[in-house]
Each structure stands twice: as structure tokens, then as C-alpha cells.
DOKEGU-60810 format. One line per 3 residues: number of its first residue (from 1); their letters; for each residue x, y, z of C-alpha. Coordinates in Angstrom, 3 decimals, decimal comma, padded with zeros to 6 digits. Example, Ala and Ser with C-alpha at 12.3 -4.5 7.8 and 13.67 -1.06 7.14 Angstrom:
! DOKEGU-60810
1) as) 012,300:-004,500:007,800; 013,670:-001,060:007,140
This chain:
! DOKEGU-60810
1) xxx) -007,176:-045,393:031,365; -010,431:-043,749:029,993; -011,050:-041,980:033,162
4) xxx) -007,440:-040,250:033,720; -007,529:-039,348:029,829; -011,207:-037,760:030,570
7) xxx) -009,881:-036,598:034,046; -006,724:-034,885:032,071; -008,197:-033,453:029,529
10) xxx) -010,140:-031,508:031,871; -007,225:-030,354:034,013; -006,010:-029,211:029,928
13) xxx) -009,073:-027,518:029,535; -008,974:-025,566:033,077; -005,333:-024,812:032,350
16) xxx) -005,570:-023,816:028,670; -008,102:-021,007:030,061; -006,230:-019,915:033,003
19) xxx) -003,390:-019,423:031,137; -004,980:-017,451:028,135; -007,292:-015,203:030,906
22) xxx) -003,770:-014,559:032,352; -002,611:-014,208:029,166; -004,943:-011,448:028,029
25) xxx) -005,235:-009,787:030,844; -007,285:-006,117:030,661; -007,318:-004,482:027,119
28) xxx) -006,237:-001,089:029,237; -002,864:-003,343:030,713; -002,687:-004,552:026,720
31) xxx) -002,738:-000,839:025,595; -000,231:000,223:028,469; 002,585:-001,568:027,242
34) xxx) 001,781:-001,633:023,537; 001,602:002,783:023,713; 005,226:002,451:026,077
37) xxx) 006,897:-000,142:023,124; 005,751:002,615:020,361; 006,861:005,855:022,203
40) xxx) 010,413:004,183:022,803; 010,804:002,060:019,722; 008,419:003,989:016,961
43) xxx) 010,408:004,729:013,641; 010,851:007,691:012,304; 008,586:008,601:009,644
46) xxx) 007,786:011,977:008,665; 003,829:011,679:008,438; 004,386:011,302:012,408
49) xxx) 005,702:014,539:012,859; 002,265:016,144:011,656; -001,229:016,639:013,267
52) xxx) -002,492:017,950:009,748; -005,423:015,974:008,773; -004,650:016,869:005,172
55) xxx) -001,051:015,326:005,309; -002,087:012,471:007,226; -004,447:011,893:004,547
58) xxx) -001,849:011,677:002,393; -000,060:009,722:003,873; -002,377:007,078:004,808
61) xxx) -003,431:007,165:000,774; 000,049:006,197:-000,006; 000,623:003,469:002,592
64) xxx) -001,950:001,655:000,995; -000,671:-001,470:-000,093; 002,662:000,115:-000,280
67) xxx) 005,793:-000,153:002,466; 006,579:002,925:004,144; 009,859:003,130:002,990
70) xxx) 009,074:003,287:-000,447; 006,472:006,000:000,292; 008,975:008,114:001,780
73) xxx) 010,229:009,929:-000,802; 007,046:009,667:-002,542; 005,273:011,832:000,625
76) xxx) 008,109:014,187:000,725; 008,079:015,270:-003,166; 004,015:015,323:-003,117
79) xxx) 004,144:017,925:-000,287; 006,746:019,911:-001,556; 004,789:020,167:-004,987
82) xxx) 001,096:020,029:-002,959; 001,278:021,554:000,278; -002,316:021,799:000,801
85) xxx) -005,560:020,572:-000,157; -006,174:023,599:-002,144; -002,644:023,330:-003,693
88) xxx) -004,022:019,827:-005,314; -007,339:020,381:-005,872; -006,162:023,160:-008,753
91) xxx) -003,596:021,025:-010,116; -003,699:019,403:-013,154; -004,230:015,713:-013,146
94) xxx) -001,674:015,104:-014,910; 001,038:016,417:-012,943; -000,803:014,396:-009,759
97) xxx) -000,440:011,400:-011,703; 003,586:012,214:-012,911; 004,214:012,515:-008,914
100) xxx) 002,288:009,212:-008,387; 004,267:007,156:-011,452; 005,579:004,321:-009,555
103) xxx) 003,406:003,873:-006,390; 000,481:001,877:-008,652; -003,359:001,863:-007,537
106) xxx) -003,197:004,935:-009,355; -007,084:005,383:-008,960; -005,864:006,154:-005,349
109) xxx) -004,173:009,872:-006,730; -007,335:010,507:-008,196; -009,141:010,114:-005,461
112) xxx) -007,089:011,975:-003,196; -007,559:014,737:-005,638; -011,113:014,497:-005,467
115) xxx) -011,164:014,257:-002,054; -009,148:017,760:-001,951; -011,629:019,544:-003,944
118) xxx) -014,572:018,190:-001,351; -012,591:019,739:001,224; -011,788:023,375:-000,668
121) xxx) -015,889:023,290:-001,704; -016,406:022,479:001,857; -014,391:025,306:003,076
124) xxx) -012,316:023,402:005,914; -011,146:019,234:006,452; -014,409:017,286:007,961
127) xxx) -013,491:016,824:011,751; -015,553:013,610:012,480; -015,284:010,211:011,414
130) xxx) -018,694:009,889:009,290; -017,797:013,326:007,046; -014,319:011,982:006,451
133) xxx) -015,722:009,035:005,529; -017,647:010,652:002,850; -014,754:011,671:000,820
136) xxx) -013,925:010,121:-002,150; -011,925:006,925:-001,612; -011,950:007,196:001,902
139) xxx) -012,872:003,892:003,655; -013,388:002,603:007,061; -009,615:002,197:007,695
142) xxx) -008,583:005,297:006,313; -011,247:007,574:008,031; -010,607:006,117:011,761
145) xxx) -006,367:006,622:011,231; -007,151:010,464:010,234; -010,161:011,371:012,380
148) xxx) -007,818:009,698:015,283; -004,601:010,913:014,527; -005,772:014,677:013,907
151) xxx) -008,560:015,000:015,859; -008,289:012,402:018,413; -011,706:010,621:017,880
154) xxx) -012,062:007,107:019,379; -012,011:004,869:016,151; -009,826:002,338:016,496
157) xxx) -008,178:001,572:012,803; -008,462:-002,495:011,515; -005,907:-002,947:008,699
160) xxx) -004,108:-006,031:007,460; -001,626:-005,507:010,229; -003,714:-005,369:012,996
163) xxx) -006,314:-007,997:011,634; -003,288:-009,981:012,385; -002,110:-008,722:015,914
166) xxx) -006,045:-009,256:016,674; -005,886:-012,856:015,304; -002,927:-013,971:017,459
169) xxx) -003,518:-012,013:020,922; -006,967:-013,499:021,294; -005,993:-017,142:019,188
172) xxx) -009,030:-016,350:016,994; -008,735:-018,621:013,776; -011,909:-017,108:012,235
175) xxx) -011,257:-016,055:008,669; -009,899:-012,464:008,551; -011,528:-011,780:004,597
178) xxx) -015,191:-013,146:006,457; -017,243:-009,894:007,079; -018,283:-011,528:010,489
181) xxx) -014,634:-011,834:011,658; -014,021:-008,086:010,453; -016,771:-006,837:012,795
184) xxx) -015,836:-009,151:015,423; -011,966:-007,915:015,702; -013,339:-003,894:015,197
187) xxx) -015,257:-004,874:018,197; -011,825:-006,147:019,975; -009,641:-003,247:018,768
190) xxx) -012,273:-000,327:020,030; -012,674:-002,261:023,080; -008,708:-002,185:023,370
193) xxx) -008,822:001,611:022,581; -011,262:002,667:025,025; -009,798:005,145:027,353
196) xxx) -006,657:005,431:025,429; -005,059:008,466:023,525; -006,892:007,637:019,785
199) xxx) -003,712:008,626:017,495; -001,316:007,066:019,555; -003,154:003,582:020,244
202) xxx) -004,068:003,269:016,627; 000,073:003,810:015,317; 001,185:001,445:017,982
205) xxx) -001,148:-001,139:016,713; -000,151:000,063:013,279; 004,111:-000,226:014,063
208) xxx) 003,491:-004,065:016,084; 002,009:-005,098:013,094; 004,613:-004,036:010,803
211) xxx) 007,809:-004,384:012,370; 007,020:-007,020:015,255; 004,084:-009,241:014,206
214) xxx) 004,834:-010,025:010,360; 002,845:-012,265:008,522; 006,050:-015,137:008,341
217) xxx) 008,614:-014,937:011,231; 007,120:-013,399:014,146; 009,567:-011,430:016,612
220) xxx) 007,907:-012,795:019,420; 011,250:-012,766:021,422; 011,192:-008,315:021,555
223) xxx) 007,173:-008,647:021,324; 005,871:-005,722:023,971; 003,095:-007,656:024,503
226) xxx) 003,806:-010,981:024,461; 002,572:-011,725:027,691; -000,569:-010,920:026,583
229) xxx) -000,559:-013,048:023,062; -002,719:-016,456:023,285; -001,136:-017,809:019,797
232) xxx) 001,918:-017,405:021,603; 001,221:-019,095:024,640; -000,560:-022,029:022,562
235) xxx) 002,292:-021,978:020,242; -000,221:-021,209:016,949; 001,484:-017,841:016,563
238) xxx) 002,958:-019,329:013,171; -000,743:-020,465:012,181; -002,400:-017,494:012,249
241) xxx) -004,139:-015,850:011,185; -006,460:-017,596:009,138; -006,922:-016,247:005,620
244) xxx) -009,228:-017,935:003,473; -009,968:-018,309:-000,379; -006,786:-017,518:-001,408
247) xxx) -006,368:-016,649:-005,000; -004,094:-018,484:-007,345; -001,813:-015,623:-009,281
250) xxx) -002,144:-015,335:-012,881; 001,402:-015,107:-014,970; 001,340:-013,738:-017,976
253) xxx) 004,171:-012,885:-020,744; 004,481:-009,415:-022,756; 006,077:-007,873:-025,150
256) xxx) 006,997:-004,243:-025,632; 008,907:-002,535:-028,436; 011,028:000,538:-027,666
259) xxx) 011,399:002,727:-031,224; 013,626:005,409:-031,080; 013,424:008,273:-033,812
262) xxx) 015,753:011,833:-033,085; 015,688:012,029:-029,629; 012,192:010,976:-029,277
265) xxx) 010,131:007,499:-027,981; 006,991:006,157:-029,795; 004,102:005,938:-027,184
268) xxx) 000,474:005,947:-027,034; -001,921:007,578:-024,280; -004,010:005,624:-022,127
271) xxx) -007,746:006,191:-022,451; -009,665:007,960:-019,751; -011,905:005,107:-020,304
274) xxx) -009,570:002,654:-019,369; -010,077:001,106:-015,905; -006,595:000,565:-014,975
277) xxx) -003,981:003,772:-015,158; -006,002:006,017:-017,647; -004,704:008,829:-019,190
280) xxx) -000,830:007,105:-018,321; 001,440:007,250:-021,337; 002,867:003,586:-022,082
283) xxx) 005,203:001,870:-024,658; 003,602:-000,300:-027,810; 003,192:-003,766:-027,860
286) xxx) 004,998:-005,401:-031,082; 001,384:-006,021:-032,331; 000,023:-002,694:-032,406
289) xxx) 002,540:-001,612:-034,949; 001,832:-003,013:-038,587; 005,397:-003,823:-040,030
292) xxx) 007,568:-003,198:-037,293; 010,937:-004,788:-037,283; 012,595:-005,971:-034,068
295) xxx) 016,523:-005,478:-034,089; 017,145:-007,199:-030,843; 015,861:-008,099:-027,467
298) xxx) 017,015:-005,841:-024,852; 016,202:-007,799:-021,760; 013,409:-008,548:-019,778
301) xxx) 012,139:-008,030:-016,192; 009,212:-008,992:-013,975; 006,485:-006,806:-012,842
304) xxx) 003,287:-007,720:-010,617; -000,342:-005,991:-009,986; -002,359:-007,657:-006,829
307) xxx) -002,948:-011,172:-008,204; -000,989:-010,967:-011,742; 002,378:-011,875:-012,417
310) xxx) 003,861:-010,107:-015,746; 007,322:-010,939:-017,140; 007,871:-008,321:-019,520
313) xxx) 010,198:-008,751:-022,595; 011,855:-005,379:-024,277; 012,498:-005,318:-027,530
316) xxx) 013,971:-002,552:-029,665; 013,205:-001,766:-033,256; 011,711:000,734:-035,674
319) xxx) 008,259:001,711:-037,860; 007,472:002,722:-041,051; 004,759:004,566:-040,099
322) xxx) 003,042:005,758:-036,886; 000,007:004,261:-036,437; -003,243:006,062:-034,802
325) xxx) -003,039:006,980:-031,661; 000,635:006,816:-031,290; 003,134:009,622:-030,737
328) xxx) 006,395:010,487:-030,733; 007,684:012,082:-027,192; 010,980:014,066:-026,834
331) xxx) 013,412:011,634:-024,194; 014,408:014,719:-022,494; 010,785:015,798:-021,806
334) xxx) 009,224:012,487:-019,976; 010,131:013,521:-016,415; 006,849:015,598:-016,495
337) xxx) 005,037:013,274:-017,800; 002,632:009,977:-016,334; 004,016:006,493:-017,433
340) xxx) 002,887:003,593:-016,619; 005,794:001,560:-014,299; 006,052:-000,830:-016,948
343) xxx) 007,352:001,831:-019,564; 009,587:003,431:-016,987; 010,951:000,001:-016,271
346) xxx) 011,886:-001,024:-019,715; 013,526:002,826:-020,610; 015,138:002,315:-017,815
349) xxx) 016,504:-001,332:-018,655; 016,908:-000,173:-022,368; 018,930:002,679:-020,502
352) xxx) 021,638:000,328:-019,086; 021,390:-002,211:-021,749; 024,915:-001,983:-024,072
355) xxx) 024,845:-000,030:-027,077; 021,424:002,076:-025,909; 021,376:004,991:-027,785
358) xxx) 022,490:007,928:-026,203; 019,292:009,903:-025,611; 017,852:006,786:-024,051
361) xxx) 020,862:006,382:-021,990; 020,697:010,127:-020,892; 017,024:010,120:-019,515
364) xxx) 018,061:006,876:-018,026; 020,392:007,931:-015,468; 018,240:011,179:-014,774
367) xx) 015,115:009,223:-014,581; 015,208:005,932:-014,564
């Protein structure tokens, strides 16, 4: 018995390899039927329709740990208000950050505002991947999707998505958040898009990973590729990839209080010191106003930011006094101005609650 399990497990071994070096085949037959999949089945999203490196820019800014459908109408209203890079690079921030209210990461809409003015002081958008890589908040990621997409330069992009369409095609369980890994599957991925078209390589990769090869649930069955997918052919598809240290989320309870005086909200301004949402405009908590009274409790909702998980209670009730820092804002006037999600949120549930007052209720259904 020893010898046929030793004599087996060596026929396993010389099968396990045949079938994944049939399995992988060449990364040009790989990229031939992953760029045929995306031209038929590609989704229609308006940041496709444009070679503008600006736009794509833009785009790619907003993807960022956001689903495309909910930047959709983000992109659209941006554009309309900011055509150009010159168009944001005079605007005010403020009215960058009223457009943004919503997506979060709002150091992102600074950035890209920054990154605007580089380009009007620079005269025209870098072409290559290092001097788009120099504007602000521009990383590795975000540099090879525009200098590809607009320019056609052969950098192939390595995202969450495609960190995980490397993973299972080659049955790599190396740590995706290890440096070492990173390199490893940029390695694969330019490999994969040598000789290709750069823009359209680097969306297919991009569209596999988010409609085909999701993180839970795999569509293996309409996979273009599947042939060439080593999980798949192991059976480990539903293992990987491998993504270590995972942080435990933090929940945490609030409290805000909603005061209503003649039309108007009390709310304080964020500092530009602060390191999350500065200059945002946000609600009070029950503990920044000295004898405050709390007539009822309007509701509550939940509301996360990367690892923390808020449930956020709403209260309504008045002041005696305003205290520092605090102001009162006309109802009617918010739509131009930056709150933080949480505020919008909780107007918004105040808005629907029974027996909101009717100035609340008004900028409710127009903005909520």
C-alpha cells in the first residue's frame, strides 16, 4: 500500500500540473478572450465613452471604494458643474465639496482639486505614467488606468478586483495586503498586458472583477476565461484569495440633536484642522449644547466609515442659547452647502419622521 499511495500521488502531482499548464495557457490566449467577453458584455458607463484624461481622472477618483452605480450620477453632475480641469481648479472648495456630500473619502475631492491646479500650472494633463503619478492623490492604480486609458501606455492597473482575478487564475494563496504578493501579481498582470491594447485590457480586467469574479459567489458558469482559471479547476475558487490581518470593526453609538428655530437648523463647521471631512457643516451632539432639552427621539439609522460601524440616534429638541461655534442655517439654503452624510441622513429621517416641522419636511423631499 505505501508504494501505490507514493506511486499515486505522483500521477496527482503530474496531473495537477498538466491540467493547470493547460489551464493557463499563454497570457496573449488569456487576454484574447478576456478583451472579446468585455467588448460584447461591457456595461454601459459613461466614463467609457471618453478618451479625456481629465474625465477619466475623475472618474477613477470616484470609483474609489465606491460602486459605479452610485458614482453615476455623482460623475454626471461634477462634469456638468466642472467640465475641465481649469473649470475646478478656480472653484471654490466649498462648492467641490457640496458636489462630493455623499460619496465619503472626502480628502479624495480635495485632491482632485489639487491635482487640477497642477495640471492648469502645468499648462496641459501629464501624458506618461511617472508625471501622472506625481499629482496629488494619484497612486499606482490610479496613474496606470489614466495613462492607459487616454494615452494607451502599457501599465497594467492592480486593484482589489483584479488582485482577485490574479489570485484565482494562477491559484496563488499568497496574501494580497503582503507588499511581496502586490509586486508579484503587477508582474502577472503586465505580463498578461503585453502586446495588448492598454485601455482596453486594463477595463476588461477591471469589469471580470466586478461583475464576474466577486469576492463571495463567483459566476464561474458565464466566466470568459474559465478555462484558463486554476482555482477553478482545483475547486479553491471559493478560497481565494487570501487576505490576511483582517481588522475587527469598531461599533460605536451617537447621538445627534436636530434644533429647529424659524426656518433655520443649528450646526457647527468642521475645522480645516480636522482630519476627517474638514470644513463639512454637521449637526450637534446633545453634549455640546449646555441645557438642551430633548422633546423626542426621531429615529435612528446606521452609518459606516472603512472599519467603524456607527448607529446614529436623532433626537429633536431646542437651546437656550447658541453656544460658540454654532450657527443657525436657513433649511431652504443647505443644498449649496457641504454636510457631512451623517447630517444629511438624520434631516432627511427627521424629514419623513411624523409631525417634522414643515421647513424640515420641505428640504427633505428636495434634498434629502
Amino acid at each position: 500500500m505505501p508504494n501505490s499511495s507514493r506511486c499515486w500521488s505522483r500521477a496527482a502531482i503530474r496531473k495537477t500540473k498538466s491540467n493547470r499548464q493547460k489551464a493557463s495557457g499563454t497570457g496573449t490566449d488569456f487576454a484574447a478572450h478576456l478583451e472579446a467577453w468585455y467588448e460584447r458584455e461591457r456595461r454601459d458607463l459613461p466614463w467609457r465613452s471618453t478618451e479625456d484624461p481629465y474625465r477619466i481622472l475623475v472618474s477613477e477618483v470616484m470609483l474609489q471604494q465606491t460602486r459605479a452605480q452610485t458614482v453615476i450620477p455623482y460623475y454626471l453632475r461634477f462634469l456638468d458643474r466642472f467640465p475641465d480641469a481649469r473649470a475646478l481648479a478656480e472653484a471654490r472648495e466649498a462648492d467641490v465639496l457640496t458636489l462630493w456630500s455623499g460619496l465619503g473619502y472626502y480628502a479624495r475631492a480635495r485632491n482632485l482639486q489639487r491635482a487640477a491646479r497642477a495640471v492648469v500650472a502645468a499648462g496641459a494633463f501629464p501624458r506618461d505614467y511617472d508625471r501622472i503619478r506625481e499629482l496629488p492623490g494619484v497612486g499606482p492604480y490610479t496613474a496606470a488606468a489614466v495613462a492607459s486609458i487616454a494615452f494607451g501606455a502599457p501599465h497594467a492597473v492592480v486593484d482589489g478586483n483584479v488582485l482577485r482575478v490574479i489570485s484565482r487564475v494562477q491559484d496563488d494563496a499568497g496574501d494580497i495586503q503582503s507588499p511581496r504578493t502586490r509586486a508579484r501579481f503587477q508582474q502577472i498582470a503586465d505580463g498578461w498586458l503585453e502586446g495588448r491594447r492598454p485601455g482596453l485590457f486594463n477595463q476588461a480586467m477591471m469589469e471580470l472583477g466586478a461583475t464576474v469574479c466577486l469576492p463571495r459567489g463567483p459566476r464561474c458558469t458565464v466566466c470568459p476565461v474559465e478555462t484558463f482559471c486554476q482555482a477553478h479547476q482545483t475547486g479553491r475558487q471559493h478560497e481565494l484569495p487570501v487576505k490576511g490581518g483582517k481588522r475587527v470593526a469598531d461599533r460605536i453609538h451617537v447621538q445627534v440633536m436636530i434644533a429647529v428655530r424659524n426656518g433655520s437648523v443649528l450646526l457647527r463647521r468642521r475645522s480645516a484642522a480636522e482630519t476627517l471631512m474638514a470644513g463639512f457643516w454637521e449637526l450637534p451632539a446633545p453634549g455640546d449644547l449646555p441645557g438642551c432639552r430633548s422633546s423626542r427621539v426621531i429615529g435612528s439609522f446606521r452609518h459606516s466609515i472603512t472599519h467603524h460601524h456607527y448607529t446614529i440616534t436623532v433626537l429633536e429638541g431646542a437651546v437656550p442659547a447658541v453656544p460658540l461655534g454654532f450657527h443657525w442655517r436657513r433649511i431652504n439654503r443647505l443644498a449649496g452647502v457641504p454636510l457631512t452624510t451623517i447630517t444629511r441622513k438624520a434631516l432627511g429621517l427627521m424629514a419623513s419622521a411624523p409631525g417634522a416641522e414643515r421647513a424640515v419636511a420641505t428640504h427633505g423631499r428636495k434634498h434629502g
